[in-house]
N, C-alpha and C positions, 0 to 999 in steps of 0.2 A: 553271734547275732544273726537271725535273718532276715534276709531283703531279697527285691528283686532284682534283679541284674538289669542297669542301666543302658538303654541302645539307644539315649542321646546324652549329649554331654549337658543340659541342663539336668534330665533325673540323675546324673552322675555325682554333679554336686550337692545335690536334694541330698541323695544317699549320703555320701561322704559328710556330709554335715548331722546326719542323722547318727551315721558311728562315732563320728567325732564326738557326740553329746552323750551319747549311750556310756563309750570308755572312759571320757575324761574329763565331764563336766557333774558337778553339782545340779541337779534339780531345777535351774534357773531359768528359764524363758529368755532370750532377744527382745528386746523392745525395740521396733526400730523407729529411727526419730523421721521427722519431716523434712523435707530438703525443697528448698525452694524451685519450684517448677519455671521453665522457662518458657513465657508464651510471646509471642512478636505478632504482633497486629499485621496482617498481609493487607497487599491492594484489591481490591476487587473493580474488573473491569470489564465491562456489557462491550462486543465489538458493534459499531455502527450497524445497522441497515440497511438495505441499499435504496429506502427513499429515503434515509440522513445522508447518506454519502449524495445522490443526486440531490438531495435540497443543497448538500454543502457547494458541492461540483458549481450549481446554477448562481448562489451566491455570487462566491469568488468568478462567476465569470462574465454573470449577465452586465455589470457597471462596461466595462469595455465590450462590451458587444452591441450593448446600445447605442453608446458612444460609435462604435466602426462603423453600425446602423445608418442613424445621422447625418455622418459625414458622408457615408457612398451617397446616400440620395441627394444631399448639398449637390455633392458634386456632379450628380448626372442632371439635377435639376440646374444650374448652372451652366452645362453641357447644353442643355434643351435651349435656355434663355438665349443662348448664346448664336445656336443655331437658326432661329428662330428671329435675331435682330439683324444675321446674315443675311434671311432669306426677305426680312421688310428692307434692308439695302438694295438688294438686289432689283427687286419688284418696283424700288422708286428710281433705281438707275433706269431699268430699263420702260418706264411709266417716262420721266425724262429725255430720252434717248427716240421715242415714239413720240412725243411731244413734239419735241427739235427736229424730227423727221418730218410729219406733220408740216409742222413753221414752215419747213425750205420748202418742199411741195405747195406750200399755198402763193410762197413769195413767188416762185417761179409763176404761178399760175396769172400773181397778178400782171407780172411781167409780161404775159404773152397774150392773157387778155389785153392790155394797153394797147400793144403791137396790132392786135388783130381789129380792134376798134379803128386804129387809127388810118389803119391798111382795107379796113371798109369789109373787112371778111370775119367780123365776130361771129353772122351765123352762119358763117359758108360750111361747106359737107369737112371741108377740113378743119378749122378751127376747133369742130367739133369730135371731130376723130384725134383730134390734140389731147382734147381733153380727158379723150375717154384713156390714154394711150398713158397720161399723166397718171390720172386715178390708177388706171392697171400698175403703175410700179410703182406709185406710192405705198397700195395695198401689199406690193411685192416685199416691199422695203420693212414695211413694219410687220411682216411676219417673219421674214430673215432676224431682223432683231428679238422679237419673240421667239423663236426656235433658238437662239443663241443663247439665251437668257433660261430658255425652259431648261435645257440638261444641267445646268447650272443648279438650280431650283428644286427639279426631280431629286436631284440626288441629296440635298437637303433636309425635304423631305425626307426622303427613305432613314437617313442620320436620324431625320426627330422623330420616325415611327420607331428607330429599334432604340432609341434613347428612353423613349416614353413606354417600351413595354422591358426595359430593365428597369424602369423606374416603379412601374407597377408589379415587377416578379419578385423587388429587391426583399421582401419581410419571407415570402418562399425560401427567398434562396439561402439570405443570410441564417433562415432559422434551421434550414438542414444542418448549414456549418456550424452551425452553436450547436446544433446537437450531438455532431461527431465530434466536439469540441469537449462538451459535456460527459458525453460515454469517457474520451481519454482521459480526463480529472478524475472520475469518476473510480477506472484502474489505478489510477497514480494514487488515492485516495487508498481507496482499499488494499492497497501493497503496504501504505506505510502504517494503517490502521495492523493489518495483520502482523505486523513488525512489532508493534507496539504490545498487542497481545503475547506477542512471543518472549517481547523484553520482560511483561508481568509475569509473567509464565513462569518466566526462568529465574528472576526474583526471590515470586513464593516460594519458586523450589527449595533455593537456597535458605529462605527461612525456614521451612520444613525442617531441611539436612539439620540447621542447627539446632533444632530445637529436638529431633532424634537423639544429637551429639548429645546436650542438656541430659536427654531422660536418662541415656545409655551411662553416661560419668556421673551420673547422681546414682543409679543403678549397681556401678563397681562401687563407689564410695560406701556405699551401703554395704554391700559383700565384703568391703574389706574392716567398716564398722563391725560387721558381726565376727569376724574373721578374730581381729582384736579381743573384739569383747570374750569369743569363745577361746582364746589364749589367756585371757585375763583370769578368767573364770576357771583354766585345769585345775584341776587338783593336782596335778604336779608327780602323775606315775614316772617312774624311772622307767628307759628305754626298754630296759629287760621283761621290768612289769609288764609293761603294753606289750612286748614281744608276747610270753608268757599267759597276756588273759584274751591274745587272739587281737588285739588292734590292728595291726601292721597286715596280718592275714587279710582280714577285712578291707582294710582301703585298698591293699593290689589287687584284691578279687576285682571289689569294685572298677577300681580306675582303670586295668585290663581289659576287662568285660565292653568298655567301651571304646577304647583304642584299637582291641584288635576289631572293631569293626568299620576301622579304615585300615588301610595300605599304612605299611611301617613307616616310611618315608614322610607320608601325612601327621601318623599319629604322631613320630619325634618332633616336627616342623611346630603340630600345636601345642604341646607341653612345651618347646622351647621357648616358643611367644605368651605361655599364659605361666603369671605367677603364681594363682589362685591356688595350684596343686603343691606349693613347699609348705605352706602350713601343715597339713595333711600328711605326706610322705615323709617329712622331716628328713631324715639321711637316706633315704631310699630313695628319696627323688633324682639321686644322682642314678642308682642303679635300674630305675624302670626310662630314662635317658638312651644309656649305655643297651641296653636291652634292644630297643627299639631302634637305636643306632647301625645297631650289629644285623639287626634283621633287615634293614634296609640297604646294605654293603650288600648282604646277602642275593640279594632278587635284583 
């Protein structure tokens, strides 16, 4: 019979199944039947965006940010009130305290007016130099209390200027930190988003692989259906005969022609893991084994 010489192992068995019909089948065709295909529904999955990831980021963070919001200004405004009913204490101690000063200064004054009346010198150069001398340190008095009271006060102040311009930078300030707050969700986000991808990913794969497995064992099923069928089917030559009408010539043409175009080593390795070639060889298969075995000892 001729053919062409096989230089891969599928036209090998192409061939080998075309001598095998040629020597020892009846005229019959293969019908090959249907075998149920295996298909597995995979996930499909769209990774986020990076305005879903920051929409998600702002979500989950803006309820506590507002909330922290809130609270700071509560409490610098609080802070303010506070300072602020210090500094109305202060202001009436010392409105008070200049009062009471006042009082003594006048009592004395009535005091010495009396004196001075009564001693017949109300309008003498002294009585009058008394008085001036009274006023001078009364005035003396109540501004020692006022400078007393003033650094007290300043500094107060200055409390509810820098209270009041944190109170006014608070939506600045806090909204930078919400939003270095927001970028770090944002990565933490996108790490576990891409994780997720990776989980799908490797999923499908596996549904893939098996469904490969599926095509690949419905594939030999088939081969060993026709396999069968083309045994079922010999006509039943005696070993001699096939010797005798060139069979056995033919398949080790064939099945050489493509082993030796790997390394011996290779070729015995795959004959010995594939069964598909003892239909075929029948008792020769031991011998093209041994063959290839030997050439492999050999190198």
């Amino acid at each position: 019979m001729d053919f062409t010489l096989p230089t891969t192992k599928a036209e090998m068995y192409e061939t080998l199944a075309e001598i095998y019909t040629h020597y020892k089948l009846a005229p019959i065709s293969f019908e090959p039947i249907e075998l149920p295909t295996l298909s597995l529904t995979k996930l499909n999955y769209v990774p986020l965006t990076d305005a879903e990831l920051t929409a998600a980021a702002t979500t989950i963070l803006s309820g506590a940010h507002t909330r922290e919001l809130a609270l700071k200004k509560k409490e610098i405004s609080d802070e303010i009130k506070t300072l602020q009913e210090k500094k109305k204490l202060l202001l009436a101690e010392m409105d008070a305290d200049i009062a009471s000063t006042k009082e003594d200064y006048a009592e004395s004054e009535r005091k010495i007016a009396v004196e001075a009346v009564k001693n017949g010198v109300y309008y003498s150069d002294a009585s009058l130099r008394e008085k001036y001398r009274q006023e001078k340190d009364k005035n003396a008095d109540i501004e020692k209390i006022r400078q007393k009271y003033k650094s007290q006060i300043v500094g107060i102040e200055a409390k509810i200027t820098q209270k009041t311009e944190e109170l006014d930078g608070a939506d600045d300030f806090y909204q930078t930190i919400f939003d270095a707050e927001i970028s770090s969700k944002v990565k933490e986000l996108k790490e576990a988003d891409e994780e997720k991808a990776k989980e799908i990913t490797k999923y499908n794969t596996e549904l893939s692989q098996k469904e490969q497995n599926s095509a690949c064992n419905n594939a030999k099923t088939m081969k060993k259906y026709e396999i069968d069928f083309l045994a079922i089917k010999a006509k039943g030559f005696s070993k001699d005969e096939l010797v005798n009408n060139g069979y056995y010539k033919d398949v080790l043409k064939c099945v050489t022609a493509y082993y030796n175009t790997l390394s011996a080593a290779d070729a015995y390795n795959d004959i010995m893991s594939d069964a598909g070639l003892a239909p075929y060889l029948d008792d020769y298969f031991d011998d093209i084994l041994v063959m290839y075995k030997l050439k492999a000892n050999e190198n």
